[in-house]
Each structure stands twice: as structure tokens, then as C-alpha cells.
N, C-alpha and C positions, 0 to 999 in steps of 0.2 A: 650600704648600711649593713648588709647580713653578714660581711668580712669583717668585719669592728668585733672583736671579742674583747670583754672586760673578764681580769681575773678577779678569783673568788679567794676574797683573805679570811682563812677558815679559824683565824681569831679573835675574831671583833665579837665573840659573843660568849658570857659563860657557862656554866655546863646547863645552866635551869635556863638557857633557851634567851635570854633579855641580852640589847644591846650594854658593853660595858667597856669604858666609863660613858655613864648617862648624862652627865651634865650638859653634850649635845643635843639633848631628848627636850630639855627645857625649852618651851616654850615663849620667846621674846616677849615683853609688853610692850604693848602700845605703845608711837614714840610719836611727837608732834602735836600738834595745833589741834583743837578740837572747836574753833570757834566760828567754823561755817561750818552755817546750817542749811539742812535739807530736809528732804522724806524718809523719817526714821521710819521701816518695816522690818519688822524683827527684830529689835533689835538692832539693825543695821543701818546707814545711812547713804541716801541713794542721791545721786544728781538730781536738781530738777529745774535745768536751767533752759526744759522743752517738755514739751507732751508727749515725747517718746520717752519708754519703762528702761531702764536700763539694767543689764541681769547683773552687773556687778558692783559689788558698791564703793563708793565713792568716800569713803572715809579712813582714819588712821594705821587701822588694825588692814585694809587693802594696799595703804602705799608703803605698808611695811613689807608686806611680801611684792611688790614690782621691788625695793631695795636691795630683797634677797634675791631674788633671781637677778638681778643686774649682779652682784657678788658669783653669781652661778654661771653668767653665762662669760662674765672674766676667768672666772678658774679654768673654764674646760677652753679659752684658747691663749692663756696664759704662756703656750709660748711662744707667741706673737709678738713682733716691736709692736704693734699696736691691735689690743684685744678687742677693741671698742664696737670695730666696723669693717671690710674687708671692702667697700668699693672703692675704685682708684680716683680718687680725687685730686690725687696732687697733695702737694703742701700749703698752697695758699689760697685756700677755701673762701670765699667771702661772706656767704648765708648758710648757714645749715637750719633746718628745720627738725624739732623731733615729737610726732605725733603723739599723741598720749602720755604725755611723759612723765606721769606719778608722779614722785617723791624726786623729777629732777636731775639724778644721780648721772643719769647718761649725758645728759643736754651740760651741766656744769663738768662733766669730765672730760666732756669733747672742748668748751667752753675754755677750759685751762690746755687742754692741745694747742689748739689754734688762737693767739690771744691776740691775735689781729682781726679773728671772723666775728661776726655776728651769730651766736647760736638762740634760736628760740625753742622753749620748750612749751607747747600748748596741750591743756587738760578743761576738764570739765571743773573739776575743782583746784585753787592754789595750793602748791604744791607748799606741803608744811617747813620750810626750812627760813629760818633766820640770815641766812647768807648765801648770794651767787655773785661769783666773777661779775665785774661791769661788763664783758660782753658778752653772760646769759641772760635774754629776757625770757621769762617765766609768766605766761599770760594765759589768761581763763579766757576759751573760745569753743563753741562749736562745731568742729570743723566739717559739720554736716551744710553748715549754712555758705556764704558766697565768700571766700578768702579775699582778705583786703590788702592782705601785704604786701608790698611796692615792687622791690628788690626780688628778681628770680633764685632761686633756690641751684646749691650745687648739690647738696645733699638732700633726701628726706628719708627720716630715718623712722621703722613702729615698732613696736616688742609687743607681745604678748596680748593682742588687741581680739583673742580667739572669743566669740559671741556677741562683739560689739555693735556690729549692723547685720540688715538685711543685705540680700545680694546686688537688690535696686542701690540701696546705699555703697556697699563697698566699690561701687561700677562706676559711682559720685564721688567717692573718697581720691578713686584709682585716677580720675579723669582729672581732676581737679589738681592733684599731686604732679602728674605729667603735666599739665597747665603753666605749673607755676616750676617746673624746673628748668633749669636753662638748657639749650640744645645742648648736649652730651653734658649732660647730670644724671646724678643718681636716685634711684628708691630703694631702699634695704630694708628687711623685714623678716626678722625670727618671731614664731611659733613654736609652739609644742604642743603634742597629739595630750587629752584627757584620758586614751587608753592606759592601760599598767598592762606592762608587758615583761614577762621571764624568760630567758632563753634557755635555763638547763632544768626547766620540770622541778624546779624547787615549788613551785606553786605552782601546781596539776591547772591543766586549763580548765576541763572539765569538774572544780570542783566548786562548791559553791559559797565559797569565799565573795566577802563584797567586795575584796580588790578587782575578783575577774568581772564584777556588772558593773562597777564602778561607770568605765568608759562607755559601755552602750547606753547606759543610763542617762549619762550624758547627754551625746550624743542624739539620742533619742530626745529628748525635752528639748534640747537644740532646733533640731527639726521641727517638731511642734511649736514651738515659739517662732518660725520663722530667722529665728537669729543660729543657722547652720557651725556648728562647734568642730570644722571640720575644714580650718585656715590653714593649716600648716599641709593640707595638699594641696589647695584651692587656687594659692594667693597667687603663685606665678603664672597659671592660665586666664586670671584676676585685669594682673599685670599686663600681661600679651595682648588680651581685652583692648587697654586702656592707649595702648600703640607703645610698649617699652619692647625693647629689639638687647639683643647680649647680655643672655641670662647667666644667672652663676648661684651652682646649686651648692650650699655644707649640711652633708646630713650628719647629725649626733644623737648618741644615747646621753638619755640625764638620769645615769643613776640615782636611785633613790632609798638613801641610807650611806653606811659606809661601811657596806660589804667588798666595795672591789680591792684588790690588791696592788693595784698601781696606787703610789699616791694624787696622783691628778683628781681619777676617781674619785677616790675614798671620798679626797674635801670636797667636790662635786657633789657627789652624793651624801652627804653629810648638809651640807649647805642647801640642796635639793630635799632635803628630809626637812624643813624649815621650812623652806617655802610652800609642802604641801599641811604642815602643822597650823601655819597660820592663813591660811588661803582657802583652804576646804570650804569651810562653812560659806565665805564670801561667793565660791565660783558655783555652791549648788543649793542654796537657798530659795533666792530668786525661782530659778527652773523647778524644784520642786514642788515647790508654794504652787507654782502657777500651772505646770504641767506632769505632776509628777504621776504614775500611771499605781494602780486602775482609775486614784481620781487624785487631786493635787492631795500634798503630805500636809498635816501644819508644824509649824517652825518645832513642836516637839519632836516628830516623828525624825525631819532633819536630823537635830543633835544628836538623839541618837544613832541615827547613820552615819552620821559623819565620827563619832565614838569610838565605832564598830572599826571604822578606817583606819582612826588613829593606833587602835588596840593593833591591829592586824600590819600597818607598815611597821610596827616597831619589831615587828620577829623578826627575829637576823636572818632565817634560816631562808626566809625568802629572796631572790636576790633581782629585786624587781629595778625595773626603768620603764621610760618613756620618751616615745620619739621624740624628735626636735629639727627645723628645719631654718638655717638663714636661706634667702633669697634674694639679690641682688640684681636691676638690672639699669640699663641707659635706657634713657630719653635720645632719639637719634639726632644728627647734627641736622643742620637745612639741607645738607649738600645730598644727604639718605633720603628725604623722603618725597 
């Protein structure tokens, strides 16, 4: 990861300091279905399809940015015959499974790969789209509770599931995944760390900018909530836990903006500057509200921190990212264990 250097394109900004042209600054609206319902707090709208809180929310303005980042996480391996997923399955898959699957986007793009396999995408909430392939099924499930599905799994695929469970639970999620995969299938699972990170002192560690508290802040209410915001190191000793054997590590930077000089970059972090525009508020509401220090925030104090973020990723001059991690591994055959 520390040998990865992105270069800095020292004309993405003009001389008064503001990204230009801005028209990538613009903030998406809302796309989708607004007709299930939930537990509106703040604003927002939450699962409530169990007695466990959920920190993220489960509505439009959420499964826009999982759409963006699936855009984000095809650019930066764009050049790949295939961006999707990186464990070896062969070509003729029969079940894929994809955990959480927002807005779909992953579950129907694998779905039109394979148009022989079975792909299911399960969520807490239906996922807002008017069309999937006949072999993606798109199904509202808990997958904290007993999985019912028949057919052993070649794949199972998660994104971005960072604050979703406790560790009791992720140890349930992990076991149950290994359960239902067939000897020598896969579980694949990218994360990304909440820290903001700089590499060349454009943004002093030491200074006190709310990009540099951002991530303990995080992190920190993570902890306190029991739901640890700290997946993207966790998931493969998670994994090991749960008896997966033939790990396989991709570590990346997800620029954020479109300061770098490579084009991969730039649209990466361009496209990454979107998914923290509309994501913000949703990933640190929740934790605030409830745990936020000296004593929780209320949804005004939020907005304006999260403001404060927007104001401050948008200097170019900064030239921030955030880790990111796939992790891949087997379920072993009978003949291994």
C-alpha cells in the first residue's frame, strides 16, 4: 500500500483555490422509489424489519451512493476483463449470492455475466429499480436470521457493509456464509477505512481541520455503539474465524476529488468525491445522535459538521484519500479438512 503513489494534477483548480469545472461538485438527487416505509429519524429513514438500530439508513438518498461507489470501485479496476470480482470461479457459476446489495447494481451486472447462473441480491430494504435480468432475484431478507436457500452458493459477494453488525453477529454472518458455500467457493468482500488520509502534507496532520477528526470520530462512536467501523482490517481474521483457508489481499487508495494526475485517478476520485457528498450525513447521523462525545449531537449540530466536510473536501489544494481493501477467500474442499 505505501508504494502506490498517485500523481498530483496541479491544474484541476483555479487560482481563488475552488475545484474547476464544478459541475462535478453538484450534488445528485435522489433517484428511486420512495414507497417503503420505515423509521424516519432525522430525517432519514431507517430499516425496521427487527429490533436491532441500524447506523445506516435504508433509504433513496443511501442506495444512491452504494450506486456510486459500485461506479468507484469499477473505475479503479477498469482494467480488468472483468471489474466485478477477482475470485476464481470459473465461467460457469451456478448460485451467486450478494449480501447487501443496495440499489442491485453489482447482483444485475454479475446477473448479465453469467446468464446461465442464478444471482440473488438480498437487502433489508427492495432495492429501487424497475428492471432486473430474469436470473437476478432481488429479495428482502435479514440475513442475521437462519438462511433458507436451497442451492449451495459458488460465490458470496459484500461491499461496503462497514458498521453493520456487532462482532457476535459478523462471526454469524461469516459462519453461515461458509455454511451455505459449496466446498471450494468463494466469499469476497471490499471495505473502505472512514479515515482521510494525505500523503504529501497538503493537509498538516496536526492541524485541526475536521477532515483530520473525521475518522476517529468515527471510529470512536463505532466503538461505542458496539457496531466497530474498523472492517476493512478485521474482515479476513473475521473470515479465518469462520474456517475460509486461500486468502487473497487488493489494497487501494480511493482518491477523493480529482486532484490525481493519472486519469484512472482523477475519475476515481472525482466519482469518490460523490459518494462522500451524498453518503456523509447517512454514515454519521446515526453515531452522532447516539454516541457522539461529550454527549450525543442533535441532527442540527450534525449538519453542520458534516457542512464543515463538504466546505473543506472541496479545496483542491488538499489531496486526500482513503484506504480500501478487497479480500477474498475459499471455503476448503472435503478432501482439506
Amino acid at each position: 500500500m505505501a508504494d502506490q503513489h498517485i500523481a498530483v494534477d496541479v491544474d484541476v483548480y483555479t487560482a481563488e483555490g475552488a475545484y474547476y469545472p464544478d459541475d462535478w461538485q453538484s450534488e445528485t438527487t435522489s433517484i428511486g422509489s420512495s414507497i417503503y416505509r420505515g423509521l424516519i429519524e432525522n430525517g432519514r429513514r431507517y430499516q425496521t424489519l427487527s429490533n436491532k438500530e441500524y447506523l445506516i439508513p435504508s433509504d433513496d438518498q443511501m442506495f444512491e451512493s452504494y450506486e456510486v461507489v459500485h461506479l468507484l470501485t469499477m473505475v479503479l479496476d477498469s482494467e480488468r476483463e472483468n471489474p466485478l470480482f477477482r475470485a476464481p470461479i470459473g465461467n460457469n457459476p451456478k448460485h451467486i449470492l450478494d449480501i447487501g446489495t443496495g440499489k442491485g447494481v453489482w447482483a444485475i451486472d454479475v446477473a448479465d455475466m453469467f446468464p446461465e447462473a442464478t444471482v440473488r441480491g438480498v437487502d433489508l430494504f427492495p432495492p429501487p429499480v424497475t428492471w432486473s435480468p430474469p436470473n437476478c432475484v432481488l429479495e428482502v431478507d435479514n440475513i442475521l436470521q437462519d438462511w433458507t436457500w436451497k442451492q449451495p452458493f459458488d460465490l458470496i459477494h459484500m461491499r461496503i457493509m462497514i458498521g453493520s453488525f456487532d462482532q457476535k453477529e459478523w462471526d454469524r454472518v461469516y459462519k453461515q456464509c461458509y455454511d451455505k458455500l459449496q466446498p471450494g467457493g468463494w466469499i469476497e468482500q471490499i471495505e473502505a477505512s472512514p479515515v482521510i488520509l494525505c500523503d504529501d502534507g497538503s493537509l498538516p496532520a496536526d492541524s485541526d481541520s475536521v477532515l483530520n477528526n473525521w475518522g476517529p470520530t468515527m471510529l470512536a462512536c463505532g466503538l461505542a455503539a458496539g457496531r466497530d467501523c474498523d472492517t476493512v482490517d478485521t474482515m479476513d481474521a473475521a473470515m479465518a474465524k469462520a474456517g475460509f483457508v486461500d486468502f487473497n489481499v487488493k489494497n487501494y487508495k480511493w482518491p477523493i476529488g480529482p486532484w490525481p494526475l493519472e486519469q484512472k485517478f482523477k475519475e476515481a476520485g472525482t466519482v469518490n468525491f460523490q459518494h462522500w457528498m451524498i453518503g456523509m450525513e447517512g454514515w454519521c447521523m446515526w453515531l452522532l445522535t447516539k454516541f457522539g462525545k461529550p454527549e450525543p449531537w442533535t441532527n442540527e449540530q450534525v449538519r453542520v459538521y458534516v457542512a464543515k466536510m463538504r466546505a473543506e473536501l472541496k479545496n483542491p489544494r488538499y489531496h486526500l484519500y482513503q484506504r480500501a481493501r478487497r479480500v477474498w477467500a475459499r471455503k476448503p474442499f472435503d478432501h482439506e479438512l
